[in-house]
C-alpha positions as CSV (number, residue, x, y, z in Angstrom):
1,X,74.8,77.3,148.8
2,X,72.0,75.4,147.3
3,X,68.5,77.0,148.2
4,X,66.4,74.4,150.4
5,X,63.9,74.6,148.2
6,X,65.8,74.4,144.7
7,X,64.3,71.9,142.6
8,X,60.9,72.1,144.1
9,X,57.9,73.7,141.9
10,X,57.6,77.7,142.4
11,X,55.0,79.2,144.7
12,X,52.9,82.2,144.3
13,X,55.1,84.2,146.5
14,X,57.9,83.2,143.7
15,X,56.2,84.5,141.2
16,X,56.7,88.1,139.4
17,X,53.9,90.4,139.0
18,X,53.6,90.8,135.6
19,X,51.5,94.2,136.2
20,X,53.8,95.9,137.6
21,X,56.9,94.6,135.6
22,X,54.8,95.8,132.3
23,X,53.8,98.6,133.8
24,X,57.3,99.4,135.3
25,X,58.4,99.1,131.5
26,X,56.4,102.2,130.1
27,X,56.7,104.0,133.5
28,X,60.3,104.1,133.8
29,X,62.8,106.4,132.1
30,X,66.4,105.7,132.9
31,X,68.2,107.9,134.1
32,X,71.5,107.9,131.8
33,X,74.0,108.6,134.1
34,X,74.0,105.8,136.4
35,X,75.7,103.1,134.7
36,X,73.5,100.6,135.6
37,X,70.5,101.9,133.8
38,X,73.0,102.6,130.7
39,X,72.9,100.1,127.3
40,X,75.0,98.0,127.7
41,X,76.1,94.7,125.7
42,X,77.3,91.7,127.4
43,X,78.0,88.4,125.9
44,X,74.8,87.8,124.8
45,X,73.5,91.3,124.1
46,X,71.6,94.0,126.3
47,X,69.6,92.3,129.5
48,X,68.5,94.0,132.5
49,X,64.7,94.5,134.0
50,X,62.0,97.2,134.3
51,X,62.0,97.3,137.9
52,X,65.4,98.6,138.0
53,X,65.6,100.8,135.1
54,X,68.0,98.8,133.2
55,X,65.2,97.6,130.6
56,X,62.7,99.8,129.7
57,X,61.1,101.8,126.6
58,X,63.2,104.4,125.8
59,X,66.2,101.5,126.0
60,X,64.6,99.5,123.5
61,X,63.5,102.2,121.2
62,X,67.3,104.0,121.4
63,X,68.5,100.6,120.7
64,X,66.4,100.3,117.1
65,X,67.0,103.4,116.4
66,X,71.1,103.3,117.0
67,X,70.7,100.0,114.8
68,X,68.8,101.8,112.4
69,X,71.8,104.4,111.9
70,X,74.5,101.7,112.0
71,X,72.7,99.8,109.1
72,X,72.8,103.1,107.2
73,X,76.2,102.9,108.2
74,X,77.1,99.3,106.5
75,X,75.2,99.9,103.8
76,X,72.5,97.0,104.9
77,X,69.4,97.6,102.9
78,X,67.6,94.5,103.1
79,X,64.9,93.5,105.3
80,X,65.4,93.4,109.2
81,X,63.8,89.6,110.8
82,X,62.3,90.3,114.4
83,X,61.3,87.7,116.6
84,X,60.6,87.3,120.5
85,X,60.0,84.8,123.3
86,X,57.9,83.8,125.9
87,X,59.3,86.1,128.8
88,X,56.6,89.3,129.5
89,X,58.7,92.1,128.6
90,X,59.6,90.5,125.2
91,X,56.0,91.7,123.7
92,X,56.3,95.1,124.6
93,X,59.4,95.1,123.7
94,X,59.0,93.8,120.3
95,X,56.1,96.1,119.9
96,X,58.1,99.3,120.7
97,X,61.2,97.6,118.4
98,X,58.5,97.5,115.4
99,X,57.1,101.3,116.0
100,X,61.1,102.3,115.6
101,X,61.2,100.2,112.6
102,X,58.7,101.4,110.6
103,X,58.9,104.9,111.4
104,X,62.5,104.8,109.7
105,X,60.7,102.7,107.0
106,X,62.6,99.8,107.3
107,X,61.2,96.4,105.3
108,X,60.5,94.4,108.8
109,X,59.8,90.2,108.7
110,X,57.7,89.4,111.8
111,X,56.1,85.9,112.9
112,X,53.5,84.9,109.9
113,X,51.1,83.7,113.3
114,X,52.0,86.5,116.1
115,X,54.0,83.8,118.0
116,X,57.6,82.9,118.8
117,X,60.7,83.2,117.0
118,X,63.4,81.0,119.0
119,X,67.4,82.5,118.1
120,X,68.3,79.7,115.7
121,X,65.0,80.2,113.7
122,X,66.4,83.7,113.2
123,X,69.6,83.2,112.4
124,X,68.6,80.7,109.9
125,X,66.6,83.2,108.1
126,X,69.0,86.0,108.0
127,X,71.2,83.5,106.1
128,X,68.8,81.6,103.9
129,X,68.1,85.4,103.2
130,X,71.4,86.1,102.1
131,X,72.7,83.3,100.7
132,X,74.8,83.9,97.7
133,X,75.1,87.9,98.1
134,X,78.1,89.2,99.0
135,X,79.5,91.2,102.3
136,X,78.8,94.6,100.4
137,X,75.4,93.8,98.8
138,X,73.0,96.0,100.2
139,X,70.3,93.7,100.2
140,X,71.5,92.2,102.4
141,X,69.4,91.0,105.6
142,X,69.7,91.1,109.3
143,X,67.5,90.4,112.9
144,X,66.9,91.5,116.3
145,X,65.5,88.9,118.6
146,X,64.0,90.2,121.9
147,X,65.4,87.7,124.6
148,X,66.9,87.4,128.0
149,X,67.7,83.7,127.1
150,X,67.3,81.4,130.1
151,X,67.4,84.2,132.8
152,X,64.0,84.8,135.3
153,X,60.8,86.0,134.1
154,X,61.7,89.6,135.4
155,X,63.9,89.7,133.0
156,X,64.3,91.1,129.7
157,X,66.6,91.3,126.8
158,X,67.7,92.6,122.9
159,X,70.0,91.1,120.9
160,X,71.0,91.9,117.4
161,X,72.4,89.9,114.4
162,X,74.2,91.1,111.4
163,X,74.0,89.5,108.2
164,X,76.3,87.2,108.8
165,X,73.1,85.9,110.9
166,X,75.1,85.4,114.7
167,X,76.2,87.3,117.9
168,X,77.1,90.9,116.7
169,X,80.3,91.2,117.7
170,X,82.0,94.1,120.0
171,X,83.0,96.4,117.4
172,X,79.1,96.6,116.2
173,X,78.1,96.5,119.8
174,X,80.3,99.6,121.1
175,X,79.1,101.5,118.5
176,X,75.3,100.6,118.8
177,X,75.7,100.9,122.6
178,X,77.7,104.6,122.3
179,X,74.8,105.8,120.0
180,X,72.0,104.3,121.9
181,X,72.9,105.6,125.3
182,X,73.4,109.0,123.3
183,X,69.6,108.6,122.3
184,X,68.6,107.8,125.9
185,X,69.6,111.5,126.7
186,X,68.4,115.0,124.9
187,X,69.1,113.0,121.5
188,X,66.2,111.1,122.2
189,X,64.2,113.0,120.0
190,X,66.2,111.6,116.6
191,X,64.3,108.7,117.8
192,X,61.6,108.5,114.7
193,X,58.8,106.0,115.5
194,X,54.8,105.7,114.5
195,X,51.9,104.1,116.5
196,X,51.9,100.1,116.8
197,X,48.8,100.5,114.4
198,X,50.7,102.3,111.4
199,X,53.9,100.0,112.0
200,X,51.6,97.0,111.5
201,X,49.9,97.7,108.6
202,X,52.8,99.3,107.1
203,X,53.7,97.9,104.0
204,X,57.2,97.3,104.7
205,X,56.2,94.8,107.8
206,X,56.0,91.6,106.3
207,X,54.6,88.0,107.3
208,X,57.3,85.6,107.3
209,X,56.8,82.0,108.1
210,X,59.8,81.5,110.3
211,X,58.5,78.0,111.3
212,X,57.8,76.1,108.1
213,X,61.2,77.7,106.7
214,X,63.2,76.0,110.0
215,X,61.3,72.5,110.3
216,X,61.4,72.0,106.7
217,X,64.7,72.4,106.5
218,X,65.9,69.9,109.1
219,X,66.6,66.8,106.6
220,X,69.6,68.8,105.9
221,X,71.8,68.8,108.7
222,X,70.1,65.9,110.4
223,X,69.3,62.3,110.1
224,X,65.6,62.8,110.3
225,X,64.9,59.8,108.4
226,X,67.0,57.3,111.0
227,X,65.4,59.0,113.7
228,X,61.5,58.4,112.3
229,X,62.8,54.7,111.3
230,X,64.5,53.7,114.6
231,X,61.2,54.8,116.3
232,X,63.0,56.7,119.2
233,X,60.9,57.7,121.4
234,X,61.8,61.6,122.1
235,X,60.3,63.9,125.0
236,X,60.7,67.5,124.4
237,X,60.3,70.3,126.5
238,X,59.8,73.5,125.7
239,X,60.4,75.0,129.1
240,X,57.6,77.8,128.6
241,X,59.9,78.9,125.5
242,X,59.7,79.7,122.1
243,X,60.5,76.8,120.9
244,X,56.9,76.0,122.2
245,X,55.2,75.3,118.4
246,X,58.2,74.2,116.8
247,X,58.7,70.9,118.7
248,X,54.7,69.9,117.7
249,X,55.5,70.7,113.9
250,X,59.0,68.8,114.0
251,X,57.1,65.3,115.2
252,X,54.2,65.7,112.9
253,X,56.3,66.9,109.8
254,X,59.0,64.3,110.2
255,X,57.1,61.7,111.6
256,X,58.7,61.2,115.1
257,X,57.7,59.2,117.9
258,X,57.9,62.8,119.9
259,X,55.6,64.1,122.8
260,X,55.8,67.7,124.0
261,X,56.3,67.1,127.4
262,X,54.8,70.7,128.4
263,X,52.9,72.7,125.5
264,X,52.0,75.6,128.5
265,X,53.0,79.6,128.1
266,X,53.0,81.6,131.2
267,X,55.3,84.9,131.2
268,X,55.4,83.4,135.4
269,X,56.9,80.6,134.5
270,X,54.6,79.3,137.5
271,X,54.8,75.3,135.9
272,X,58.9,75.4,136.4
273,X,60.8,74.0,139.7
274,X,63.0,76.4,141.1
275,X,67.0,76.7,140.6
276,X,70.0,76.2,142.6
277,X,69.4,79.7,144.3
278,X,65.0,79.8,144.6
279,X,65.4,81.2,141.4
280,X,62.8,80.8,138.6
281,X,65.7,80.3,135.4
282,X,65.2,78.6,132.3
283,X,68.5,77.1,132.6
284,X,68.3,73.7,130.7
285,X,71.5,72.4,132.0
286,X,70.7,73.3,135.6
287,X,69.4,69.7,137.2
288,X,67.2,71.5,139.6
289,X,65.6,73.6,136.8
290,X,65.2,70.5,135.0
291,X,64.0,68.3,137.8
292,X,60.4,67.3,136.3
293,X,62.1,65.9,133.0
294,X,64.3,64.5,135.2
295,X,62.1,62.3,137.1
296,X,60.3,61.6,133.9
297,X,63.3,60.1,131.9
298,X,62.1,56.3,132.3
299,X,59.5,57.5,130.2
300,X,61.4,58.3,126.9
301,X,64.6,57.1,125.1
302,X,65.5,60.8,124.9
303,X,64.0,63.8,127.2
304,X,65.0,67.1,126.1
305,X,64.7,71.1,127.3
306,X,65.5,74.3,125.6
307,X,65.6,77.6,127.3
308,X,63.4,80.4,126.6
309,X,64.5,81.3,123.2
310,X,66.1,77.5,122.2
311,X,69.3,78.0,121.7
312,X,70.6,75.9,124.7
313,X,69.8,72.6,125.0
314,X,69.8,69.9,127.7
315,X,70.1,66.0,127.1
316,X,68.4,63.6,129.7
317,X,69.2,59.7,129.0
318,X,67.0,57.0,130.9
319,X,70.4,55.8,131.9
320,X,72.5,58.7,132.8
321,X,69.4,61.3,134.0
322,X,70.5,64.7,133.1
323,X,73.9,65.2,131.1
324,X,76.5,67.4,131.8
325,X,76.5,69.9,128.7
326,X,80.3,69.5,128.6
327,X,79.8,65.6,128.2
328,X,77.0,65.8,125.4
329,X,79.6,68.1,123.6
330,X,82.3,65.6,123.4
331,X,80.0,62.8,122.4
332,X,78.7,64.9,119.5
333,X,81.6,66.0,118.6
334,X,83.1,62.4,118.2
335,X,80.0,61.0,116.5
336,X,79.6,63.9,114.0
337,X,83.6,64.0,112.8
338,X,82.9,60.2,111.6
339,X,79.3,60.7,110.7
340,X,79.5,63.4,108.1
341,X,81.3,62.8,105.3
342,X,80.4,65.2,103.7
343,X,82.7,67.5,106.0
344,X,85.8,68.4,104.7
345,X,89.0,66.8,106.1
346,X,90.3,69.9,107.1
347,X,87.7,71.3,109.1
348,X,88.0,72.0,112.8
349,X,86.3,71.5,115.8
350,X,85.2,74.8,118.1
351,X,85.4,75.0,121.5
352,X,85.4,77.6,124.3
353,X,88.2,78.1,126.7
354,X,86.3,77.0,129.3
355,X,84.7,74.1,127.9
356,X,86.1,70.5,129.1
357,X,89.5,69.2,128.0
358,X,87.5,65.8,126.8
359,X,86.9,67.6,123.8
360,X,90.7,68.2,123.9
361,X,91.2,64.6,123.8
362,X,88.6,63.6,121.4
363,X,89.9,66.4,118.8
364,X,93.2,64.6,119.6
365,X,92.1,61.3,118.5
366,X,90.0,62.4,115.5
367,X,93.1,64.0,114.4
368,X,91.1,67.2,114.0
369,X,92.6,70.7,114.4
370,X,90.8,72.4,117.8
371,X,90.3,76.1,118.0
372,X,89.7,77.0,121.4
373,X,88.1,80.8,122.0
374,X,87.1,83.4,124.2
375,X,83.3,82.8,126.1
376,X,81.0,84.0,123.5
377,X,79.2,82.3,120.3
378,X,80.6,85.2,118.5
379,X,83.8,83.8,118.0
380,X,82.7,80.8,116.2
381,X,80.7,82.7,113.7
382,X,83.5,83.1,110.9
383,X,84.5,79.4,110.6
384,X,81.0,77.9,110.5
385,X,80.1,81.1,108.1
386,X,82.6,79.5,105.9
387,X,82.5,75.6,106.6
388,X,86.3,76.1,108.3
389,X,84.7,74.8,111.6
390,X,82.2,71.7,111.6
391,X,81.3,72.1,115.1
392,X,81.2,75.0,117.7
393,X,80.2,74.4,121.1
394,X,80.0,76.2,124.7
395,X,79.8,74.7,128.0
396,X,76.3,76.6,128.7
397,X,74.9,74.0,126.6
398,X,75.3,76.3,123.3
399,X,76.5,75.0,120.2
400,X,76.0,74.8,116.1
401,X,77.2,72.5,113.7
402,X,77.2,72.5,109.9
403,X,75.2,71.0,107.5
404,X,75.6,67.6,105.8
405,X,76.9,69.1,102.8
406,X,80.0,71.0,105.1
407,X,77.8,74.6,104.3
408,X,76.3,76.9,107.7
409,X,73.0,75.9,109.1
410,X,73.0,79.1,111.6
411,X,75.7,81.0,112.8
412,X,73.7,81.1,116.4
413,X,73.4,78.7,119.0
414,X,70.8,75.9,118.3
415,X,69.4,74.3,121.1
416,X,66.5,71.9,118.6
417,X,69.3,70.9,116.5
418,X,70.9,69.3,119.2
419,X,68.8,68.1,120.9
420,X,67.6,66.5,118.1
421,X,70.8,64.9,117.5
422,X,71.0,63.2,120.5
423,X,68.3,61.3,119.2
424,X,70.1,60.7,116.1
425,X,73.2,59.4,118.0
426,X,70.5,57.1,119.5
427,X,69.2,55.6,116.5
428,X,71.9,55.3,114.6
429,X,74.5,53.7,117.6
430,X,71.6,52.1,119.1
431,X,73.0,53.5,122.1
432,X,71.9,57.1,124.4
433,X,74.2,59.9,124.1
434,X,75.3,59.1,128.2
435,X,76.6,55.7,127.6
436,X,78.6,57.1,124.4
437,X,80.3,59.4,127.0
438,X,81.5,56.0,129.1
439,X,82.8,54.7,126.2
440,X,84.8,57.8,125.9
441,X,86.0,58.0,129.5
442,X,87.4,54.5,128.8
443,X,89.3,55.8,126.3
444,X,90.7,58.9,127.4
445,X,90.1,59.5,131.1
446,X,87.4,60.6,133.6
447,X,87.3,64.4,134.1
448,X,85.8,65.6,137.0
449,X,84.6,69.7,135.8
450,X,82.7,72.1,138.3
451,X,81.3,75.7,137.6
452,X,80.9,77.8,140.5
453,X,78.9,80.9,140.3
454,X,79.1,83.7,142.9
455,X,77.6,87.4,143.5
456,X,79.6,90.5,142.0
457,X,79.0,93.7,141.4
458,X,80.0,95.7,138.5
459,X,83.3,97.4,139.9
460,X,83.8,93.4,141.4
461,X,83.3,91.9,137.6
462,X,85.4,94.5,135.9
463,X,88.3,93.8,138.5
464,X,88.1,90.5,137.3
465,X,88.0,91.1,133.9
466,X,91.6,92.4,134.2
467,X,93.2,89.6,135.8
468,X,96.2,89.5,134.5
469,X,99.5,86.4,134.4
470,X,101.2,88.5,136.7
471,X,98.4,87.9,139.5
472,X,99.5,84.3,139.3
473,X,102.3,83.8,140.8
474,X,102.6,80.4,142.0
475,X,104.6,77.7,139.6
476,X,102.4,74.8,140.8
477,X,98.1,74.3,140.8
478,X,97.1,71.6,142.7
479,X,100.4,70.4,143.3
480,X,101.4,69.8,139.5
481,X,103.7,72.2,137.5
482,X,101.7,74.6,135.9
483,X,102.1,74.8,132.3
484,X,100.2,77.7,131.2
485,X,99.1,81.4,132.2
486,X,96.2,82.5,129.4
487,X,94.7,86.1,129.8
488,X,94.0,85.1,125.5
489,X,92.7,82.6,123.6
490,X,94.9,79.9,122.1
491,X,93.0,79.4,118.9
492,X,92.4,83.6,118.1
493,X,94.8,85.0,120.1
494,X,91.4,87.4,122.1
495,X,91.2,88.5,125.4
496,X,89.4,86.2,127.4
497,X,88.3,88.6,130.4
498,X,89.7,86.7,132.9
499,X,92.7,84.1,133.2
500,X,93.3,80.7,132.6
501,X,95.4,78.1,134.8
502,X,96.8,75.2,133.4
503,X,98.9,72.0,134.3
504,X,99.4,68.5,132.4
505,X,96.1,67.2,134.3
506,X,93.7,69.9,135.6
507,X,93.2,73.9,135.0
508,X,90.6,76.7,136.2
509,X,89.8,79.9,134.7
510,X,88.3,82.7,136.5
511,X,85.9,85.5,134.5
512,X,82.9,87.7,135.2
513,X,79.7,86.6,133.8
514,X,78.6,88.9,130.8
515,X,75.0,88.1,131.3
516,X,74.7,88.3,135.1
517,X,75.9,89.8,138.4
518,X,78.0,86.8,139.1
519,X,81.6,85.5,138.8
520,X,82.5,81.9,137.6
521,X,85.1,80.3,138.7
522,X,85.4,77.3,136.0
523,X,88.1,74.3,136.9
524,X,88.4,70.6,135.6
525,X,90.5,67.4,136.5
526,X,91.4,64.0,135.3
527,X,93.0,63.1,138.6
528,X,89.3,63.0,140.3
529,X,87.0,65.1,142.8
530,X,89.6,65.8,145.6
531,X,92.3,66.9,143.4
532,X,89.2,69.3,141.6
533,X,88.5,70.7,145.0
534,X,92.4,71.6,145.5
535,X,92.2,73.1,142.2
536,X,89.1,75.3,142.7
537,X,90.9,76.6,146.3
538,X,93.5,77.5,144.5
539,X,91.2,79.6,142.0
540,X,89.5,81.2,144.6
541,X,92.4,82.6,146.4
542,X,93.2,84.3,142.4
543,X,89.9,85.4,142.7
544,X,89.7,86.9,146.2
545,X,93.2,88.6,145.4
546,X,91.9,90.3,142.1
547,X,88.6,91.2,144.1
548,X,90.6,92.7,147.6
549,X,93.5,94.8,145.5
């Protein structure tokens, strides 16, 4: 149910206390065996708050140091790139990260100016860093970036990157979690750590000028030049995030017609409307969090948002108001498969398992091998690592796509770099990024996609997460034959966490989120809205079968 006031600017009895959440941070100590105040890493690392013990500062500091050993453990050497966004606990965090760091006297790269560090800034690094060296060089680099992405301001969060500069992936993440939650009891004191004073002036912490490094680079994976020429007139917003600095440097450096819509910081996040549940969320996708751009989309050719730390992105037209992220992902996919010749013919086209069968279609006509995955950027970090995927995308706005040349950009969701290339689709079509999506219903169909998100528990999610075929037993969805039963992903052959529900002209999957304490129940048809709503009925009874047994 949509809250009555979602869309609607916050109010002070919205607002966190920040006091007490910072406070809460130092005050706490988790209590290791209750799960919920365990590490823990989801999808998109370990997230939780200080007001419920399940972010704190002996998490954080087990965390760098269980990273610390499994470095030792790879034989990783190099230096270690640390950034952080907006949201309050991501200072204190970074700061505690840092004292870790240092007192194992590892060679640390932190923001040249104090500031932000959004995810694809990071993961560019790590792999400018370690371009040319191979998987066993031990000078090789790699990051942590202290985020909860787009979730509330309560929130906090700690991901790390290898060197091959995206999401670790689970067998790093068991290992890091095992030893971390190890820490968080009588190991604790292997933790080895020095004052925030020491780790500062240490002289392995190092000034790196993530910014310059990024925005400089840009003429290499995008038409910067057609954009500056064509005179698009681009609106960016920041959404409080860290992509805050990097949207002023972009327009000045590359001489865009581009005005950042809201320069403002405020770990309250007081400036944003709320979302779909009275929730302050960063969620650039979400048309209630979005709802100021939105009104102000007459004003630009192209309105953009990022989330907190920029690697999601959201696409508002003049024309079309806010984009679905599953449309914007088929129309760059079908622009940048004939754009770049400098791709190979061979390479693929990346896609989650839940993303929209458009892409299906457009892969189809492109005559372009799709790999479809399990939820999770992770998966997509081998084939744009190596150039055998040109494009990876998820439909929570996430995606990455390669350079010009057919080499990686960042292995990491980047939220600037597309919504920069929406402009570039603008410029170079002369048309907006919404009425390239017509064009493509035309040609293959009118999907009609819904994602609904409802509360779980832990026990609920991980009785979902073992859905299996046999708790499908009907041969028709929706009244068409069904024509597939996926617990794994067609293009790796990994568990997705959930199942997936297919038929010639519609499907659902059903999953537990891996960032919150939610379900989603994803479905899509080309037969319209009613048949959708037979398919999601049909998902939910899956779903309440999974949850009552």
């Amino acid at each position: 149910m949509i809250h009555p006031r979602a869309g609607t600017i916050a109010q002070p009895e919205d607002l966190v206390d920040i006091t007490h959440l910072v406070t809460q941070y130092f005050a706490v100590r988790p209590e290791v065996d209750r799960p919920a105040q365990r590490v823990e890493f989801g999808t998109s690392g370990h997230r939780g708050s200080s007001l419920d013990g399940s972010f704190n500062e002996l998490h954080i500091a087990a965390m760098t140091q269980a990273i610390v050993d499994h470095r030792a453990a790879e034989g990783i050497e190099g230096p270690l790139f640390l950034g952080r966004d907006t949201h309050a606990l991501s200072e204190p965090a970074w700061v505690t990260c840092l004292e870790v760091l240092a007192g194992n006297g590892i060679t640390v790269m932190i923001d040249a100016a104090d500031r932000f560090t959004p995810t694809p800034a990071l993961s560019h690094a790590i792999l400018r860093h370690n371009r040319g060296r191979g998987p066993k060089d031990s000078g090789r680099a790699d990051g942590i970036i202290i985020t909860p992405s787009h979730n509330p301001p309560s929130d906090g969060g700690f991901k790390y990157n290898p060197p091959h500069g995206g999401p670790a992936d689970s067998d790093a993440t068991s290992v890091i979690a095992a030893r971390a939650n190890e820490l968080l009891g009588p190991d604790g004191r292997s933790i080895r750590r020095v004052s925030f004073d020491r780790a500062r002036s240490a002289d392995g912490t190092i000034r790196h000028d993530f910014t310059s490094d990024y925005v400089g680079d840009l003429p290499n994976v995008l038409d910067m030049e057609a954009i500056r020429s064509a005179g698009v007139q681009i609106g960016a917003d920041p959404m409080g995030g860290a992509s805050v600095d990097y949207w002023g440097r972009i327009g000045e450096e590359h001489g865009l017609d581009l005005t950042v819509v809201n320069p403002s910081t405020d770990p309250t996040w007081r400036f944003m409307t709320l979302d779909w549940d009275g929730k302050i969320r960063m969620d650039c996708s979400s048309p209630h969090a979005m709802a100021l751009l939105i009104d102000a989309r007459t004003e630009y050719q192209i309105a953009t948002g990022n989330d907190a730390d920029a690697d999601r992105h959201g696409i508002v037209t003049p024309d079309g108001g806010l984009m679905n992220p599953n449309h914007f992902l088929a129309v760059a996919v079908a622009y940048l498969f004939g754009a770049r010749t400098g791709w190979r013919p061979e390479t693929a086209i990346g896609k989650t398992l839940v993303s929209s069968s458009m892409i299906d279609r457009v892969a189809g006509a492109l005559g372009r091998k799709l790999i479809e995955v399990p939820v999770g950027f992770k998966w997509f970090v081998p084939g744009l690592l190596d150039g055998s995927i040109g494009f990876g995308g998820e439909e929570s706005a996430g995606a990455s796509f390669l350079r010009k040349d057919g080499s990686v950009w960042t292995t990491d969701k980047d939220g600037i770099l597309l919504a920069l290339l929406a402009s570039e689709i603008t410029a170079v079509t002369g048309q907006t990024p919404s009425q390239r999506y017509r064009a493509l219903t035309d040609a293959h169909g009118e999907p009609a996609y819904a994602r609904i998100d409802a509360p779980a528990n832990r026990d609920q999610k991980a009785a979902l997460g073992r859905l299996s075929a046999d708790q499908v037993s009907a041969d028709r969805l929706a009244g068409d034959p069904i024509t597939a039963v996926l617990t794994a992903a067609p293009g790796n052959g990994a568990p997705i966490g959930g199942v997936k529900v297919t038929t010639e002209h519609a499907w659902f999957a059903a999953r537990p989120s891996g960032t919150e304490d939610v379900y989603k129940i994803y479905a899509e048809s080309f037969r319209g809205p009613e048949h959708l709503s037979e398919v999601q009925q049909a998902a939910r009874q899956v779903v309440e079968a999974a949850l009552t047994n």
